[in-house]
C-alpha positions as CSV (number, residue, x, y, z in Angstrom):
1,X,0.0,0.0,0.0
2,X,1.9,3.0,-1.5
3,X,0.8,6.0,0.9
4,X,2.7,8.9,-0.6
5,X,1.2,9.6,-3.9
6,X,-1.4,11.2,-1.1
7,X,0.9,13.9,-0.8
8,X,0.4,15.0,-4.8
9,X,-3.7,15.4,-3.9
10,X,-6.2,13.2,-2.6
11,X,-8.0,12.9,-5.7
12,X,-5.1,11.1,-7.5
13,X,-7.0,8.2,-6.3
14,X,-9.3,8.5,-9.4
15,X,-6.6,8.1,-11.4
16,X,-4.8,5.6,-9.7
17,X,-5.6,1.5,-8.2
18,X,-3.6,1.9,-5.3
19,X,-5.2,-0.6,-2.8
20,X,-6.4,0.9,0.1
21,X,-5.8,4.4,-0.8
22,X,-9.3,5.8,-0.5
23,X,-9.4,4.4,3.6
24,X,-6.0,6.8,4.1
25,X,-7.4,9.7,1.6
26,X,-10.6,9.6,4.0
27,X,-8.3,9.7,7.1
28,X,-6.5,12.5,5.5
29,X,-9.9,14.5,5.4
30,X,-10.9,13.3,9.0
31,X,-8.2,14.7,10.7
32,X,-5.5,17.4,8.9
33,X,-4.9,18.1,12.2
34,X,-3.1,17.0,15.2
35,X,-2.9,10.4,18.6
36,X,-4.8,11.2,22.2
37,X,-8.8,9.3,23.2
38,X,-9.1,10.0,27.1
39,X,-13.1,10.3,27.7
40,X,-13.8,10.4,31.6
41,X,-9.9,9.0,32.8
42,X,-10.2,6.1,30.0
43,X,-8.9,6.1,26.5
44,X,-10.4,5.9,23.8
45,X,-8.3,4.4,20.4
46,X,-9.4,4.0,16.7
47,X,-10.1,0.3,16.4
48,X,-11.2,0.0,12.7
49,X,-12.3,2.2,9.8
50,X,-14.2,0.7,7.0
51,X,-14.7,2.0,3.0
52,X,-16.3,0.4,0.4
53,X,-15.7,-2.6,1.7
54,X,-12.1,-2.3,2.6
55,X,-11.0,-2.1,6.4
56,X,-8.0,-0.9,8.4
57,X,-7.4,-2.7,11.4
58,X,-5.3,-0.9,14.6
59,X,-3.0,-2.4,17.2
60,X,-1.6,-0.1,19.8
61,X,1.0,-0.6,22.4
62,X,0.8,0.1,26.4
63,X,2.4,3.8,25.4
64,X,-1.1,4.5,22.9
65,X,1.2,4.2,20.1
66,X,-0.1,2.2,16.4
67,X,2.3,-0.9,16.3
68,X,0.7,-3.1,13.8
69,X,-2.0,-2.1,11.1
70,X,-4.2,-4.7,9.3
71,X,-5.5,-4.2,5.7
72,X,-8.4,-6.2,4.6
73,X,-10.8,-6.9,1.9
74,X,-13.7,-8.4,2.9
75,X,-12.6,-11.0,6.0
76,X,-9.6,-11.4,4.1
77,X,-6.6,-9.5,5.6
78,X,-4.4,-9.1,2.4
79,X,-1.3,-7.0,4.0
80,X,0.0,-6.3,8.0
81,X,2.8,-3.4,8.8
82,X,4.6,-3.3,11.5
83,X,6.3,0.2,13.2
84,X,8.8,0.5,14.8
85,X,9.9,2.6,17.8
86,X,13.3,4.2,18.9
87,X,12.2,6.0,22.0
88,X,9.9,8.0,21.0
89,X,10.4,8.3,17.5
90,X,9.5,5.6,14.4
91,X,12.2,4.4,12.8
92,X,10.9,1.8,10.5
93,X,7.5,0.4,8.5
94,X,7.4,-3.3,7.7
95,X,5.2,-4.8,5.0
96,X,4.9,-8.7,5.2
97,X,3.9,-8.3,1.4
98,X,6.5,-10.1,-0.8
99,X,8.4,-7.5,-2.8
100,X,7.2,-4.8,-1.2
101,X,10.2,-2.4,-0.1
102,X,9.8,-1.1,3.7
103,X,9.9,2.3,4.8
104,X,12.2,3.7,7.0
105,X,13.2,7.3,9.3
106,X,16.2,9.0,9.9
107,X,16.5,12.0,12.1
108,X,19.0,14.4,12.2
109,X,18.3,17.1,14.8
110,X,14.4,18.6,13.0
111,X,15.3,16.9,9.8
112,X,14.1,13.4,9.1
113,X,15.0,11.4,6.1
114,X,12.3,9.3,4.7
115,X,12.8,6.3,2.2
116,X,9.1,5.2,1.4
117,X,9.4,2.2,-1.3
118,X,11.3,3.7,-3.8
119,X,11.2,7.2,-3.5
120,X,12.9,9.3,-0.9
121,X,12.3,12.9,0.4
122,X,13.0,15.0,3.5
123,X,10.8,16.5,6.6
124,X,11.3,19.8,8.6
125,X,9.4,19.0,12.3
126,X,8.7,21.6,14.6
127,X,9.9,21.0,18.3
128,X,5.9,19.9,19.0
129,X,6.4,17.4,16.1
130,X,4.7,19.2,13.4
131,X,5.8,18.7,9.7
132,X,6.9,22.5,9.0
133,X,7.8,21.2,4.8
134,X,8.5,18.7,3.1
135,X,11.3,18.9,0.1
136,X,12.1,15.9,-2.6
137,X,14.3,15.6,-5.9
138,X,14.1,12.8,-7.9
139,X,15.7,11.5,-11.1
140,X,12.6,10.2,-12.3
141,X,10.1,12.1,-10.3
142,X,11.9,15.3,-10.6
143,X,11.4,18.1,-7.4
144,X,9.0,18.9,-5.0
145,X,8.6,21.2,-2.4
146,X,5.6,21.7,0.3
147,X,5.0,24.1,3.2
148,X,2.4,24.0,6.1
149,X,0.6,26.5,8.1
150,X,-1.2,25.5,11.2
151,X,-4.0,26.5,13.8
152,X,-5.0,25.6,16.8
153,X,-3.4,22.1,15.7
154,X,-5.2,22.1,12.9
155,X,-3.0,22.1,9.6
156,X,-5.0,25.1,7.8
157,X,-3.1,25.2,4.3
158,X,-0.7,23.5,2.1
159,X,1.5,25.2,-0.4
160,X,3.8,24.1,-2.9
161,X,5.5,24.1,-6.6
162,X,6.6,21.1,-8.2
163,X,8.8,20.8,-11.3
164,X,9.0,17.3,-13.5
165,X,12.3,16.1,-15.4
166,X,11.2,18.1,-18.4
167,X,11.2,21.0,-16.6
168,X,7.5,22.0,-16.2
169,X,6.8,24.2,-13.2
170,X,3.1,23.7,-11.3
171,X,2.1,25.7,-8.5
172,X,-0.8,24.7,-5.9
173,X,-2.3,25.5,-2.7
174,X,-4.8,23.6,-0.4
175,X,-7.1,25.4,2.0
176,X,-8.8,23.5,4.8
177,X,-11.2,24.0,7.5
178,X,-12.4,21.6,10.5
179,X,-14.9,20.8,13.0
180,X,-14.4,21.0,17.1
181,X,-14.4,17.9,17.1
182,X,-12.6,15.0,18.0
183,X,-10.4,13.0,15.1
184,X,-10.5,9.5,15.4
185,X,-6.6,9.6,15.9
186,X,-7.3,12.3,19.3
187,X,-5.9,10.5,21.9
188,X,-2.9,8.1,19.5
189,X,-0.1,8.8,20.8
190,X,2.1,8.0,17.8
191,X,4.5,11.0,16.5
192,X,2.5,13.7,15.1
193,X,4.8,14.1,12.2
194,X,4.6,10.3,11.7
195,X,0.4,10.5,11.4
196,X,0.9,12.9,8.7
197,X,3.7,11.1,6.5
198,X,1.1,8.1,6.9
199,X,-2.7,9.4,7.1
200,X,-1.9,13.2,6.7
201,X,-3.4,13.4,10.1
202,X,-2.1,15.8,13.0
203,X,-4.5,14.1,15.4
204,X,-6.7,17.2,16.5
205,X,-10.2,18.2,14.6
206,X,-12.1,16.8,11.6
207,X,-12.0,18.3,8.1
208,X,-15.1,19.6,7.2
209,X,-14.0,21.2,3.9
210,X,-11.1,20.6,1.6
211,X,-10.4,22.8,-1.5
212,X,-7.3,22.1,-3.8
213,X,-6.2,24.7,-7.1
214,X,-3.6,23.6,-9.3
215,X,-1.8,24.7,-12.1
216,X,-0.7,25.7,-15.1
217,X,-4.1,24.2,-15.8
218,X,-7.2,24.8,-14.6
219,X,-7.9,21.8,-12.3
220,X,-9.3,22.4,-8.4
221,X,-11.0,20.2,-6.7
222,X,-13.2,20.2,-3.2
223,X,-14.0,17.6,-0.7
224,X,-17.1,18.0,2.0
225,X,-17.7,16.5,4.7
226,X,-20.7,15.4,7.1
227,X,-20.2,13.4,10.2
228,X,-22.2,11.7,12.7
229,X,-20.4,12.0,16.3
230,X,-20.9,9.3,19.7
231,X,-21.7,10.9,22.8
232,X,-17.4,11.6,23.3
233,X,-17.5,13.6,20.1
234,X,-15.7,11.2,18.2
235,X,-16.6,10.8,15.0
236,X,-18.4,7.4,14.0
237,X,-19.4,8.0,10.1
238,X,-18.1,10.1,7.3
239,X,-19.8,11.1,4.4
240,X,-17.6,12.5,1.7
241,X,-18.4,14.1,-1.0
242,X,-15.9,15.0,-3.5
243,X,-15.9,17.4,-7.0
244,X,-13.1,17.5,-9.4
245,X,-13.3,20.3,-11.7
246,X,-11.7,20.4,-15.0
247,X,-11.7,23.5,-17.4
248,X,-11.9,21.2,-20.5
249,X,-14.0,18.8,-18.9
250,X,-17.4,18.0,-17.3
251,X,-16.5,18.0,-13.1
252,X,-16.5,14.1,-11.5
253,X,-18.3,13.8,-8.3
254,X,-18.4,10.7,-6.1
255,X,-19.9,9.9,-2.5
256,X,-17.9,7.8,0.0
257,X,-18.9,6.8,3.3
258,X,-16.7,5.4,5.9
259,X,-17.5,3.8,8.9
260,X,-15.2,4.1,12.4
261,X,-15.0,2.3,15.1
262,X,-12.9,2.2,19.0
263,X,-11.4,0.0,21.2
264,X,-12.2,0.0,25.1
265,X,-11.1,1.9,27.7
266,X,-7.4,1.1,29.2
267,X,-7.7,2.1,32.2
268,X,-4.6,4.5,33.8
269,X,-2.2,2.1,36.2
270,X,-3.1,3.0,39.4
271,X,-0.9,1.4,42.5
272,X,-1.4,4.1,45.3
273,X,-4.7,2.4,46.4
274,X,-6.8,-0.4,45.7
275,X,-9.6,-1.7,42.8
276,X,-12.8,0.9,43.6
277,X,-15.3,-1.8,44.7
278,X,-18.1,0.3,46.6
279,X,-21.4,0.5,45.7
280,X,-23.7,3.5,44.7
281,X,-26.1,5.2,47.3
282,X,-27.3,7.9,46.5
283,X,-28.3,10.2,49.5
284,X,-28.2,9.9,53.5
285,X,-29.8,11.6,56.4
286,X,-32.9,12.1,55.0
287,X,-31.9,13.4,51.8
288,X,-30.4,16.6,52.7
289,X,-26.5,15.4,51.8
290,X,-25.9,14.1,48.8
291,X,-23.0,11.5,49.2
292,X,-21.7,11.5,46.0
293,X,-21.1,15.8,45.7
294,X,-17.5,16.5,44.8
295,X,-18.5,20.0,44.9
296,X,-18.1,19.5,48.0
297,X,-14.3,20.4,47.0
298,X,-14.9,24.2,46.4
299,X,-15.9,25.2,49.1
300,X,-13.3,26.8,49.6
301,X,-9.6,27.1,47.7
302,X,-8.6,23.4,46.8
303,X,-5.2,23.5,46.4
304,X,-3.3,20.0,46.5
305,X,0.6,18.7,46.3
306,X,1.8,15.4,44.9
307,X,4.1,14.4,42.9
308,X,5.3,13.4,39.4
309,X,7.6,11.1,37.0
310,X,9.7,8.3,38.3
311,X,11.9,10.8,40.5
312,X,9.0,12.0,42.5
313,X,9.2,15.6,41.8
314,X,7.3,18.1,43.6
315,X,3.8,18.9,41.9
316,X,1.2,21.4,42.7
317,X,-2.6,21.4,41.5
318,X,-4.9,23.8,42.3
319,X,-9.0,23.0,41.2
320,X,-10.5,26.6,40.4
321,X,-13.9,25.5,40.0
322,X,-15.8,22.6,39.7
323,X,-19.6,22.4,38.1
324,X,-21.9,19.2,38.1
325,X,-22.6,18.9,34.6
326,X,-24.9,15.5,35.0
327,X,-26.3,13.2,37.5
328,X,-22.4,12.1,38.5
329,X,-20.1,14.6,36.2
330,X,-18.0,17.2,36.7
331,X,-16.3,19.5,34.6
332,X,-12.8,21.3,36.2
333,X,-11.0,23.8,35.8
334,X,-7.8,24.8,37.8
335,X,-3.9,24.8,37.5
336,X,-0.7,22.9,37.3
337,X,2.8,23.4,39.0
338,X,5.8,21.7,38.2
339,X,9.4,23.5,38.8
340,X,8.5,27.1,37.6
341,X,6.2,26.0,34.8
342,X,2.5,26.7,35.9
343,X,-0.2,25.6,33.5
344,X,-3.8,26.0,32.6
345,X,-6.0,22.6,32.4
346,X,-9.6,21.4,31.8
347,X,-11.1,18.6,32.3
348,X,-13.9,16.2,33.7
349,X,-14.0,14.3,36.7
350,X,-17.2,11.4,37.0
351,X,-18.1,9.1,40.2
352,X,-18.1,5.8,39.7
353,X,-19.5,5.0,43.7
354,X,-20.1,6.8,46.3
355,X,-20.7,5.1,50.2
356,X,-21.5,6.4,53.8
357,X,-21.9,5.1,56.6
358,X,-23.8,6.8,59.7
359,X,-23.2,7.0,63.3
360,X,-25.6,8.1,65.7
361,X,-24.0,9.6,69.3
362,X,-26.2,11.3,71.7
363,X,-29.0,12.4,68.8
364,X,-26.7,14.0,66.6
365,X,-25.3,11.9,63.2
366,X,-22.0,11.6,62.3
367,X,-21.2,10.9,58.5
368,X,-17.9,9.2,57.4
369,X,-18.4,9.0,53.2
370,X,-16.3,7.8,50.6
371,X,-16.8,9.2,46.7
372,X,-14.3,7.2,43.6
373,X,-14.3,7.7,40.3
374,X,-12.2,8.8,36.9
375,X,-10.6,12.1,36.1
376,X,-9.5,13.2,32.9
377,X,-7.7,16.6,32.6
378,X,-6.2,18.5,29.7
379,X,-3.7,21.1,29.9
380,X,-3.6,23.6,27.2
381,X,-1.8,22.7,24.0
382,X,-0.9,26.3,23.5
383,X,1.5,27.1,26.8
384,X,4.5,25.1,27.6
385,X,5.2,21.5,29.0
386,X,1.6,20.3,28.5
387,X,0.2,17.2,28.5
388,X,-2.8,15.1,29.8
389,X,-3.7,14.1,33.0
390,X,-6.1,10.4,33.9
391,X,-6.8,8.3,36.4
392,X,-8.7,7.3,39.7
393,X,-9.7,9.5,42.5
394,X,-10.8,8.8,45.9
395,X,-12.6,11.3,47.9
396,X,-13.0,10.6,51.9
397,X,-14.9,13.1,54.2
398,X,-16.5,13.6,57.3
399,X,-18.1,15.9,59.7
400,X,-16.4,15.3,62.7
401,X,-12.7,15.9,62.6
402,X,-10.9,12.3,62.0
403,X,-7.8,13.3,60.6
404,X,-5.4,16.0,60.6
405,X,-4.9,16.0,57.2
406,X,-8.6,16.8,56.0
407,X,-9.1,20.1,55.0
408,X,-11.9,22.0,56.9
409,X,-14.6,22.9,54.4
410,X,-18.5,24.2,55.4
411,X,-21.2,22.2,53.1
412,X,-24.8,22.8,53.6
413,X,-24.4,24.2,57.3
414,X,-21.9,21.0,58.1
415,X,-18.6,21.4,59.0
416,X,-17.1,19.0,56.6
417,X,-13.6,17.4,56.6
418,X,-12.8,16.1,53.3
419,X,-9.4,14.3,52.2
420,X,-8.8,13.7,48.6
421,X,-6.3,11.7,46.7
422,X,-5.8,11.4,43.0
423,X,-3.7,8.7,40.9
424,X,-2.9,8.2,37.2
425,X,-0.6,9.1,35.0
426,X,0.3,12.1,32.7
427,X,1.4,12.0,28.9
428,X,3.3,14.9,27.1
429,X,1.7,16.2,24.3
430,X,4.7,16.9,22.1
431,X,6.7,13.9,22.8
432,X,4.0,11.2,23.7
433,X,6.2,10.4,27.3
434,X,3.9,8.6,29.8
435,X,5.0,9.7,33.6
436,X,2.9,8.4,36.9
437,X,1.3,11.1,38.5
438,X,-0.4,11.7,42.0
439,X,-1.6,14.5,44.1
440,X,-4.1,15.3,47.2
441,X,-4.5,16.3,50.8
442,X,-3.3,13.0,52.2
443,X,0.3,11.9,52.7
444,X,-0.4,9.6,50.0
445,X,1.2,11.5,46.9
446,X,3.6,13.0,49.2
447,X,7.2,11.3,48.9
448,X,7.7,10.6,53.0
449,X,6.7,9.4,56.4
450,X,5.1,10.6,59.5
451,X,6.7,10.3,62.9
452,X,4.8,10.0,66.3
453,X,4.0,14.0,66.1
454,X,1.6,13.4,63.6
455,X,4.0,15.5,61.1
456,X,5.2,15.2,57.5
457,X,9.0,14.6,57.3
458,X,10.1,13.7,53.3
459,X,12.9,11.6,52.7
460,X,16.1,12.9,52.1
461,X,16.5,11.0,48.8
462,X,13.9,13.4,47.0
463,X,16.0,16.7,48.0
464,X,16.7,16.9,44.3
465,X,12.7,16.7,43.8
466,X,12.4,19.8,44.8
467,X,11.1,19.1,47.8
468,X,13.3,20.6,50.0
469,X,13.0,23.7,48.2
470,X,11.5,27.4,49.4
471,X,8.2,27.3,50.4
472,X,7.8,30.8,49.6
473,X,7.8,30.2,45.8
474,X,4.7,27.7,46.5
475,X,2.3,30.5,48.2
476,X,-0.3,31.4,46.0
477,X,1.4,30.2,42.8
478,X,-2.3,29.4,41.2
479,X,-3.5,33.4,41.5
């Protein structure tokens, strides 16, 4: 399956048999853009796409990254590649078709060198992995330059000029626009520049509208497209509709639909506490506290430390409001803090079980509760260091003071005392790197012990962590 005649236009498939090329055309048109699906702390992966009658099958790694992809036609699978990783780059595509030349990836600093079957060109990458143009020279195929402009993560145009072996210049320009969306690639975590050698596909928004002029001649051509969207926003159908217009010729037009479907949820690793077991109940003491309210939280500043990466370094999050959206989600949004880099995130948080149990002491009822669930939060792409936060969080709380570690908050004219802890992991946008991350109000996500004073003393080994470092610096960093 030759890929890179893509590049020239999407609608040299009506010229061309290259097998399989209308499932990557499509995914070119899906996604432009920006490998990500978190919905609610799980994510959520491409499975399968599907085109007149012609499927492409995804396997992923424990990193969210495409390993293996399966071609079929019908129930027969006619071709398998395999990628392959050096850190965090791909260094190689094998085809188990006989005679069918692999691909490979050099890099040198933001250059990489592709060799794709028989032809061979070269990639500028931004530092956030973003093809910034692409430059060839052929003997056969002759010269070829292109250069990409982007927003939001969305590629928005494509420029270029080509010239063959005879000499013959041509000029062209694509323009594109998307949806807001998520692309079926969202939450892949696969090398952005990668995604777009291979499905043109930057892993962001859908493309709703694709327009291509080239010259000398008078040829342009426009693609639209319609979707239908699952309750995560993902895109489950596509219905293209593409026009090639000819100045010496009547314009084509064809319909395509594709079909996409997703994998379950793999869940975050979580080993600072156990499997979340407990049952839902939904109110207590006659109704008037609702156990599973994680509002419950804002009551007042909640500002947490915890800790990230293998090395334990010191983390701040701040929540700066949260909002019950449905019966048992949230949506959040708040701060980050790691070093001096302080970032902005949003995100949801839903419960998955909320208990209480009741104590009754001299006519007066004591609650002890316990709320769990999944988080998902998303820094912004825009500032530095960003990435995604998922996992599990457990939240305990009380109205009689059990702990020293709960933070005081009044709910409903109870003085509640409410600990929280929440574990998962975080991945870097621009490079894909998976770290464990935890934070809260109990010593949980804090790198230490307690002595017989009831106080915090962290281990000497995590000086380098940070910390050991000025408090002062940590006072009020979220305003």
């Amino acid at each position: 399956m030759a890929f890179k005649e893509l590049e020239i236009s999407i609608f040299s498939t009506m010229t061309k048999t290259i097998k399989f090329a209308t499932i990557a055309a499509t995914l070119l048109m899906v996604a432009l853009a920006g490998c990500k699906g978190k919905t609610n702390g799980s994510v959520r992966l491409l499975e399968s796409m599907e085109t007149d009658g012609q499927t492409i099958k995804f396997e992923y790694d424990n990193q969210n990254r495409i390993v293996k992809m399966y071609s079929y036609e019908g129930s027969e699978r006619v071709e398998t590649r395999t990628i392959t990783y050096n850190g965090n780059d791909v260094v190689a595509v094998e085809y188990d078709v006989e005679d069918h030349l692999n691909m490979s990836f050099k890099r040198n600093g933001n250059a990489i060198h592709v060799t794709d079957f028989d032809f061979w060109y070269t990639i500028t990458v931004s530092d956030e992995g973003y093809i910034i143009d692409r430059k060839s020279d052929h003997p056969t195929a002759g010269s070829r330059i292109s250069n990409y402009q982007y927003q939001s993560g969305n590629v928005t145009s494509i420029s270029g000029v080509s010239k063959n072996t005879e000499g013959t210049v041509t000029k062209w320009a694509r323009a594109l626009s998307y949806d807001n969306k998520k692309s079926p690639f969202y939450y892949c975590n696969t090398p952005i520049w990668f995604m777009q050698i291979i499905f043109h596909n930057t892993k962001q928004n859908n493309v709703t509208a694709d327009k291509v002029a080239e010259g000398p001649t008078t040829h342009e051509s426009q693609v639209d497209n319609a979707y239908q969207y699952d309750k995560y926003d993902f895109p489950v159908k596509q219905t293209s509709t593409e026009r090639v217009m000819y100045g010496y010729q009547d314009d084509m037009v064809r319909t395509r639909v594709t079909k996409f479907t997703y994998r379950g949820a793999v869940e975050a690793e979580i080993d600072t506490f156990g499997k979340l077991t407990q049952q839902v109940s939904g109110y207590t003491g006659g109704q008037q506290h609702r156990t599973d309210d994680i509002t419950v939280l804002m009551k007042q500043e909640a500002i947490f430390l915890g800790m990230i990466g293998d090395e334990s370094r010191k983390m701040g999050i701040a929540f700066l409001n949260v909002a019950r959206t449905g019966d048992k989600q949230y949506e959040v949004t708040g701060k980050s803090k790691v070093r001096d880099n302080v970032c902005d995130f949003r995100g949801t948080m839903e419960v998955l079980s909320a208990k209480v149990d009741i104590v009754t002491s001299d006519g007066i009822d004591y609650f002890d509760g316990a709320i769990t669930g999944k988080y998902l939060f998303e820094e912004d792409k825009n500032q530095s260091g960003t990435g995604v936060f998922s996992g599990f969080f457990e939240i305990v709380w009380n109205n009689e003071n059990l702990s020293t570690y709960f933070t005081s908050i009044a709910h409903d004219h109870v003085e509640f005392n409410v600990g929280a802890t929440f574990a998962g992991t975080w991945i870097s946008y621009r490079t894909g790197a998976t770290r464990k991350a935890c934070w809260g109000n109990l010593p949980a996500c804090i790198p230490c012990c307690i002595n017989d004073g009831q106080e915090l003393q962290i281990a000497e080994k995590y000086r380098s962590s940070g910390w050991f470092d000025d408090d002062s610096e940590w006072i009020g960093w979220w305003k």
